[in-house]
N, C-alpha and C positions, 0 to 999 in steps of 0.2 A: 727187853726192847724187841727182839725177835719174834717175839709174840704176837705186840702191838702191832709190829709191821704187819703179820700173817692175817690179821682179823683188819687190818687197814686195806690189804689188797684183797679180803674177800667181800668186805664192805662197798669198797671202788668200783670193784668189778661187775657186782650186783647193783647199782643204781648206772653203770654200764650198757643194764638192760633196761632198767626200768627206765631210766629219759627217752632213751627212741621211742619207748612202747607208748610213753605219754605224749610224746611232742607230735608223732605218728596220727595218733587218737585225735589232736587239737587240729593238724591240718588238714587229715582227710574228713574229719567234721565242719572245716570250713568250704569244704568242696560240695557241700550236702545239695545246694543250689544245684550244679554241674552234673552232679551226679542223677538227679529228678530228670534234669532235661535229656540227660542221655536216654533214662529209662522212658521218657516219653516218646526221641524220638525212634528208638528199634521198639515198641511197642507191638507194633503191627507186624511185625516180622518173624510168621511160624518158626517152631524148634525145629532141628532137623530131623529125618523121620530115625525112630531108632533101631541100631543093628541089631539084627536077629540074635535071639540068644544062643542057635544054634552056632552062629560062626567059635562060640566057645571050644569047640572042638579043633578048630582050626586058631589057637592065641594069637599066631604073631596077625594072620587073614582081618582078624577082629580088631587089631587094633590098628594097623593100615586102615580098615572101613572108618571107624571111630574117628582116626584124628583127620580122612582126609573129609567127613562130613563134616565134621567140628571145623576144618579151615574153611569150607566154601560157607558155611553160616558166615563166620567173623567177616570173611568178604564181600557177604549180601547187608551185612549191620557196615562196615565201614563205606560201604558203595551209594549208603542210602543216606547218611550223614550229611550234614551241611558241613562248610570248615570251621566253624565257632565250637560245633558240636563234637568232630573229631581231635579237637585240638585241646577241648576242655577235658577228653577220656584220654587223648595222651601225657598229660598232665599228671591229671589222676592218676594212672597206671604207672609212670614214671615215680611221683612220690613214695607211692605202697612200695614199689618194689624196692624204692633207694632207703626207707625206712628199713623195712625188715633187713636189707643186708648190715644193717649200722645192729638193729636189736640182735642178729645170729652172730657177727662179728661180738658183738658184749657179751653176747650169752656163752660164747667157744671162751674166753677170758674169763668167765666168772665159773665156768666149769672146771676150768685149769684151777685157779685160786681157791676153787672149791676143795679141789683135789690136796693142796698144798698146806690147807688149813691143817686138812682130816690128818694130812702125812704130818706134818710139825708139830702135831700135838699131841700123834699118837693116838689119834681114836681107828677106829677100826672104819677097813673100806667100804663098810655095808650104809655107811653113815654117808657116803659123796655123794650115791645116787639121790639119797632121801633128802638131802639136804639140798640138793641143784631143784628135784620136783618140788621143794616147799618153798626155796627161794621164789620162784620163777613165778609158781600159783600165786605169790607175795606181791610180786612185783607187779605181776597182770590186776592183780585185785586191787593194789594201788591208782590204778589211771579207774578202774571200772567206780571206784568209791570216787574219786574226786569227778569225773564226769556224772555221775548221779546228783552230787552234792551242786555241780553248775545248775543242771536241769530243774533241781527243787527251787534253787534259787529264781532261776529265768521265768519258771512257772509260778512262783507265790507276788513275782513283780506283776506278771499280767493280771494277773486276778485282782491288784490293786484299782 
């Protein structure tokens, strides 16, 4: 029985990752609309110029330059916004980020369970890492295969 449990929580724990990573997939693809108009409307709106690569020399100099150009963009992109427009990318950004903390949350859980497996059965440690990178590429490849298989679907409808 101890067994079943150990392969029950490491099973649990890995579709743990894999729901947020899919559910994530399905709503920031519903945002795909939101997302067009965003991009349309900061279109017009040059990068900032980029920091020399000399300030290398000077790290912490260069990245002071870097993030305070990086804020005064994001402030020319939200200045220039309409509110439908700013409210639909804080939305957006609001989702992404609350998914990934639910998928890192699962994933810290199925790393542990991963661990507990390897330790209750006696295989050797070399196996948690290998097995967390095979789960994980498993589970991502899960939503990437069923969003392809939507796609084929959506696209052999219109051609009807």
């Amino acid at each position: 029985m101890h067994c079943a449990a150990l392969w029950f929580g490491f099973l649990g724990a890995w579709l743990l990752v894999a729901g947020p990573i899919y559910q994530a997939s399905i709503e920031l693809q519903s945002e795909d609309v939101e997302l067009d108009r965003i991009r349309a409307a900061t279109a017009d709106i040059p990068s900032p110029p980029r920091v020399s690569i000399w300030w290398w020399l000077l790290p912490p100099v260069r990245m002071l330059l870097t993030r305070r150009r990086r804020k005064r963009h994001q402030r020319d992109i939200v200045d220039r916004m309409s509110d439908e427009d700013l409210f639909a990318f804080t939305s957006l950004r609001n989702k992404s980020l609350g998914w990934m903390l639910v998928a890192l949350g699962g994933f810290l859980i199925a790393a542990k369970e991963t661990y507990e497996l390897a330790e209750g059965l006696e295989w050797p440690m070399w196996v948690v890492p290998v097995l967390v990178v095979v789960m994980f590429a498993f589970a991502v490849s899960l939503t990437i295969a069923q969003n392809r298989r939507d796609h084929e679907m959506t696209e052999r409808r219109r051609i009807r």
